[in-house]
N, C-alpha and C positions, 0 to 999 in steps of 0.2 A: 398390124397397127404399130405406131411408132411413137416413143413415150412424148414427142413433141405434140403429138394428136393429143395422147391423154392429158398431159400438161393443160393442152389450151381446151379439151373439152370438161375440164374439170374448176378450170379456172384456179390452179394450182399455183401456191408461191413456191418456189425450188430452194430446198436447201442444198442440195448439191447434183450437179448433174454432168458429168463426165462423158457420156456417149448418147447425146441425145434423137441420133437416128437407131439408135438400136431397136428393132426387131422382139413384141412381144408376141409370145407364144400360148400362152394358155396365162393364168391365173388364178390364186388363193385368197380366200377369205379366214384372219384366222390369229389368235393370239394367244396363241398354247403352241409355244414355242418348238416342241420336238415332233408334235404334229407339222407344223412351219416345214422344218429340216425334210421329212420324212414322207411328203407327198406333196409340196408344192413344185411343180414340171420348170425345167431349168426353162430362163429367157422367160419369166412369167414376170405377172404384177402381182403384188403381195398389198393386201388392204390390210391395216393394223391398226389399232391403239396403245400398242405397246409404243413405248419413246423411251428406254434405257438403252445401254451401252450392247446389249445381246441382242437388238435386232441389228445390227452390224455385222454379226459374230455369223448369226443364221444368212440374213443376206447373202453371203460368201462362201457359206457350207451349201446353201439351194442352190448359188449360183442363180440368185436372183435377178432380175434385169434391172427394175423399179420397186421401191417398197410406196406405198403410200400412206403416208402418217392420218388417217380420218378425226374429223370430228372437230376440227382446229388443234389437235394436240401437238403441241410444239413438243423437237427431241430435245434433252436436256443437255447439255455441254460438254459431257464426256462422249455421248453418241453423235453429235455434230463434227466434231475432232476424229471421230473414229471412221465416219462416214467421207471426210474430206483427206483424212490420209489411205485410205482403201482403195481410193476413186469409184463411192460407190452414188448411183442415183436412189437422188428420195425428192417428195415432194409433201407437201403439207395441202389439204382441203379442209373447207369447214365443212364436206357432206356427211353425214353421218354414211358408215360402209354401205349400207343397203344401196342410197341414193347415187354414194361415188359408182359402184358396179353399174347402175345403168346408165349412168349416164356415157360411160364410153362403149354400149352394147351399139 
């Protein structure tokens, strides 16, 4: 699956998206951050509601592929800046997690 599929089958606004054919591999559900690091599978999707400056931080430690920001939670300005100088992909949905997850099952 390729985050341009999630993208559209999410009906996601992009906050930033640098490699949009990349190649997802498995997936986390998850916002307890060292959990995040420590068991989500590199080249995954990461479903969150975290929106500070440390899902950038973890992004980059998991070697995440996409984060997904759920719920409409918009990231706030320092992780927007953080996320565009990393080259990292993220994407904003209003599904609540549960709903985001199936829908790109």
């Amino acid at each position: 699956m390729s985050i341009e599929s999630i993208i559209a089958d999410l009906g996601a606004r992009i906050i930033n998206l640098e490699e949009p054919e990349r190649e997802i591999s498995g997936g986390y559900c998850g916002d307890f951050l060292s959990n995040v690091i420590s068991k989500a599978p590199p080249d995954s999707v990461w479903f969150t509601v975290m929106n500070n400056q440390n899902v950038a931080a973890v992004q980059t430690l998991a070697d995440i592929a996409l984060t997904v920001l759920c719920e409409g939670v918009e990231p706030d300005e320092t992780l927007k800046a953080r996320v565009k100088d990393k080259g990292l992909n993220m994407i904003v949905t209003d599904l609540p997690v549960y709903e985001a997850v199936k829908a790109i099952e």
